[in-house]
One Martini backbone bead per residue (centre of mass of N, CA, C, O) as a GRO file, in nm:
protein
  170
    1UNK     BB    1  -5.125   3.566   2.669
    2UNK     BB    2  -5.150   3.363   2.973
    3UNK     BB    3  -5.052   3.053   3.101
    4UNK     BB    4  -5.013   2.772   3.309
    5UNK     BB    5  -4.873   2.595   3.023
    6UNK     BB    6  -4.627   2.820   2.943
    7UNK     BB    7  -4.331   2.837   2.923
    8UNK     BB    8  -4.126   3.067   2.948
    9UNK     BB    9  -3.866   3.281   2.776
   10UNK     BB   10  -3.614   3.233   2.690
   11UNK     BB   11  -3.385   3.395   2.837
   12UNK     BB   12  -3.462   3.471   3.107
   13UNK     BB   13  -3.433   3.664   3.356
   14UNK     BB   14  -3.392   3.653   3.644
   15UNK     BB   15  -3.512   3.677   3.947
   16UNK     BB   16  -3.628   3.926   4.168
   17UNK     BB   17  -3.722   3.940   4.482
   18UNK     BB   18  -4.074   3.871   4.411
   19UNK     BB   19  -4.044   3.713   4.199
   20UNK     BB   20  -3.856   3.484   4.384
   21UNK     BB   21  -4.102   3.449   4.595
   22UNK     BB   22  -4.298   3.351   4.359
   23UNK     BB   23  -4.131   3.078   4.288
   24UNK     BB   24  -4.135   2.957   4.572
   25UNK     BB   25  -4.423   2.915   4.583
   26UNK     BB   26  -4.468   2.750   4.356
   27UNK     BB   27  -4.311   2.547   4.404
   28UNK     BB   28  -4.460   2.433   4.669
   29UNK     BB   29  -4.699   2.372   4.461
   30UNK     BB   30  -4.585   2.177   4.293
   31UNK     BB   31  -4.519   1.955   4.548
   32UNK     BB   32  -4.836   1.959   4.685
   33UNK     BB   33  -4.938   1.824   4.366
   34UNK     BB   34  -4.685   1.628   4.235
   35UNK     BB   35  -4.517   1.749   4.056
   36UNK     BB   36  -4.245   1.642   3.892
   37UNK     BB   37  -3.956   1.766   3.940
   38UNK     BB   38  -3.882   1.793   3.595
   39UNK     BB   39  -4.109   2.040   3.583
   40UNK     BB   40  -4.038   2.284   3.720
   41UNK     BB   41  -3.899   2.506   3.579
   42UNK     BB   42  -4.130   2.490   3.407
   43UNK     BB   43  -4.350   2.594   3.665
   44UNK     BB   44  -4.226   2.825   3.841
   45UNK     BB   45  -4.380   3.119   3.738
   46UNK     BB   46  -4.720   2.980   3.729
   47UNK     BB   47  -4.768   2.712   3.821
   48UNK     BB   48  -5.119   2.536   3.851
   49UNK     BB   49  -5.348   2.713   3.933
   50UNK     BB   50  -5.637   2.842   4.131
   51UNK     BB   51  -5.816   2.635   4.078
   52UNK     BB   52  -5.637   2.356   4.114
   53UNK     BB   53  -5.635   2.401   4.397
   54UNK     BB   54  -5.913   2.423   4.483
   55UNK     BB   55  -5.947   2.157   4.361
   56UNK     BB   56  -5.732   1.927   4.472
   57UNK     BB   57  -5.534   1.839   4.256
   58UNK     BB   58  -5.317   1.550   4.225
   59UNK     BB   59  -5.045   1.452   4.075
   60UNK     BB   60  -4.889   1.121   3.952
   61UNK     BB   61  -4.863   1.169   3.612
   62UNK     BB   62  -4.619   1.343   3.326
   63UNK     BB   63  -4.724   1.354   2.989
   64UNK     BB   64  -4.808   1.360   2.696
   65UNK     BB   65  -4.952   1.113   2.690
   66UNK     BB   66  -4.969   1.067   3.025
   67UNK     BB   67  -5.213   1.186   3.250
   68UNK     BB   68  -5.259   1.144   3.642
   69UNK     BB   69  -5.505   1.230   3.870
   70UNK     BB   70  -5.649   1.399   4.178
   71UNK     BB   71  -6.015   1.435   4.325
   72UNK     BB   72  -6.201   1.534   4.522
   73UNK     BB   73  -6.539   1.537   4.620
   74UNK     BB   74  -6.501   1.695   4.863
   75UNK     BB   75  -6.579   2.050   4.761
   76UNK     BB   76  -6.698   1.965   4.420
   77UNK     BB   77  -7.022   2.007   4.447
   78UNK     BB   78  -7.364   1.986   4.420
   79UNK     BB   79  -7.678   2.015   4.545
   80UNK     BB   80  -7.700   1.676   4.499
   81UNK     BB   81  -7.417   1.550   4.654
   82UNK     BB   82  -7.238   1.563   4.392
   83UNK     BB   83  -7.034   1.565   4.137
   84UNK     BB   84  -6.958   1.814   3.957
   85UNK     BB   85  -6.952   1.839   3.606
   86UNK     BB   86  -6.736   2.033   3.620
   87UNK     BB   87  -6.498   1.914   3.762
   88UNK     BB   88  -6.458   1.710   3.545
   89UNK     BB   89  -6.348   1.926   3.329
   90UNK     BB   90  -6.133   2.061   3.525
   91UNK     BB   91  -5.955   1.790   3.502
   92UNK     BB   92  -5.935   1.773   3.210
   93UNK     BB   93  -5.822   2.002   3.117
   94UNK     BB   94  -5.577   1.987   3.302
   95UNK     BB   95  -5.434   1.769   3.145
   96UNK     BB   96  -5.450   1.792   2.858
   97UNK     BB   97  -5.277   2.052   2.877
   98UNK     BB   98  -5.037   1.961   3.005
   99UNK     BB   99  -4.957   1.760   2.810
  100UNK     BB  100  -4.986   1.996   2.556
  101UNK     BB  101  -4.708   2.177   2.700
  102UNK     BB  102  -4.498   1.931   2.664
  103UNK     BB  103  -4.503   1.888   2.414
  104UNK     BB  104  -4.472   2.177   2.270
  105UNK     BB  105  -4.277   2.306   2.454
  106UNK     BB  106  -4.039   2.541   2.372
  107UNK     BB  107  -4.161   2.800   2.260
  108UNK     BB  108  -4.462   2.662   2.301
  109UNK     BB  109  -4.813   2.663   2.298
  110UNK     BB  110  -5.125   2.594   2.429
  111UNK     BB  111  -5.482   2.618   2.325
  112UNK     BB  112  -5.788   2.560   2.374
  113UNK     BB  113  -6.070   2.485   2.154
  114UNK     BB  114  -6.216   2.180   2.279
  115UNK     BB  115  -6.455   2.067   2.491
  116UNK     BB  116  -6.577   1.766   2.625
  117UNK     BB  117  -6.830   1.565   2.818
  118UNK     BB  118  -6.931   1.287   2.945
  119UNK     BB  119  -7.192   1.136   3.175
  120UNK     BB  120  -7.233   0.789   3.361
  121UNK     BB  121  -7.141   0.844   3.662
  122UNK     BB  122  -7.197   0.929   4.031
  123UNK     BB  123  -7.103   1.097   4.278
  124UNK     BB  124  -7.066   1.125   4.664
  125UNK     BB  125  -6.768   1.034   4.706
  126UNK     BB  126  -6.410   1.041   4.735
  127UNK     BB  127  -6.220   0.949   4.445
  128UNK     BB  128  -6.095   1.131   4.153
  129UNK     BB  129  -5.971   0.965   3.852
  130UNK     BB  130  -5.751   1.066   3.584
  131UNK     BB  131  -5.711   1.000   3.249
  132UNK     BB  132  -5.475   1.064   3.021
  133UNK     BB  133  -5.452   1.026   2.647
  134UNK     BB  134  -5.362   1.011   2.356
  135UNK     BB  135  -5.448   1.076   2.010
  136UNK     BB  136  -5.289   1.328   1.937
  137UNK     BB  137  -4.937   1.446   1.817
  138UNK     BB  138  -4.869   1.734   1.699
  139UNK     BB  139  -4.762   2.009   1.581
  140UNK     BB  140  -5.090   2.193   1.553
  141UNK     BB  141  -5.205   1.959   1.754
  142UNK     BB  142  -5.381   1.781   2.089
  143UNK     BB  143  -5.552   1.513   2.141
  144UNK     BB  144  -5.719   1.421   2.462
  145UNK     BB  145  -5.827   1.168   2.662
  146UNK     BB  146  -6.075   1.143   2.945
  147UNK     BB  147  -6.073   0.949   3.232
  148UNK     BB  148  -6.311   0.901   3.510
  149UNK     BB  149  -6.290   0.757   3.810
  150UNK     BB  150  -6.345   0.545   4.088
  151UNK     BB  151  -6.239   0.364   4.371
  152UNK     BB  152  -6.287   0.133   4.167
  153UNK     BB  153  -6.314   0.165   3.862
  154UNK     BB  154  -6.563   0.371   3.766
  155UNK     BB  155  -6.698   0.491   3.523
  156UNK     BB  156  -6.817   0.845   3.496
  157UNK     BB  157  -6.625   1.007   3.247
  158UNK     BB  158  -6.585   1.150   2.910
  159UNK     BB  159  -6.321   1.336   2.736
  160UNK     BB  160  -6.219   1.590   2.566
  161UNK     BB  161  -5.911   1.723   2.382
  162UNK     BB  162  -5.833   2.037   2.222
  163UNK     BB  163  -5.478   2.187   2.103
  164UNK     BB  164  -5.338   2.430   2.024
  165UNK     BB  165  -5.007   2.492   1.859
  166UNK     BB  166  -4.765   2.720   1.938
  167UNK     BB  167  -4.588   3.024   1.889
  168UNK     BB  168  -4.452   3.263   2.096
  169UNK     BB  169  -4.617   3.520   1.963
  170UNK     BB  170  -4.865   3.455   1.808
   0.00000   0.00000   0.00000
């Protein structure tokens, strides 16, 4: 099973084809979500995953320690016209994994297998901020911790991921 946070394998031959316009595609994918171009090579064959897209994420910060995105608030929320509690988690998850899928390195993934959210304060307009921050960077283990504000700067949600690490095709 492959996900949109584990680099390719060493070694993989140049894509040819399909596969090499599918590759210019995300790049363009990586471009207009802020993915920072160091990072391209690495998320070039699998993009930023098309949640991440329809949710309108965009990547401001990335590395293992911390990762910061934002979300818009419209297209986003639930029927009582406030931002829906699942995307406070889909904010978070997505910085959680990407920041220990860069931890994890080459030849090895991360795999999700806990999170959690609390929500502080609702919101139902302009954007959302998602801050991940380590608070564990092991072996096989990366623990981080995602605060979302509003564009005061008021929390709304603080959540938590733990990614297992593993070597790629264990």
């Amino acid at each position: 099973m492959m996900d949109n946070f584990t680099p390719g394998p060493a070694g993989e031959a140049s894509p040819t084809g399909m596969e090499a316009a599918a590759k210019a595609d995300f790049r363009e994918e990586l471009f207009a979500a802020g993915v920072p171009e160091h990072l391209h090579d690495w998320l070039a064959g699998y993009g930023i995953g098309a949640l991440v897209v329809k949710m309108g994420i965009r990547f401001l910060e990335m590395s293992p320690e911390r990762c910061v995105a934002t979300m818009p608030v419209e297209g986003n929320t639930q029927v009582a016209g406030i931002l829906h509690g699942g995307a406070h988690v889909v904010l978070a998850e997505t910085l959680g994994s990407f920041a220990a899928g860069m931890h994890a390195g080459p030849g090895r993934q991360a795999l999700g297998i806990e999170v959690g959210a609390t929500h502080h304060r609702a919101v139902s307009a302009g954007t959302v901020t998602g801050t991940c921050t380590a608070i564990h960077l092991g072996r096989t283990l990366a623990t981080h911790e995602i605060v979302m504000t509003d564009e005061q700067g008021r929390r709304l949600s603080t959540a938590r991921i733990t990614n297992l690490i593993r070597d790629i095709g264990r």
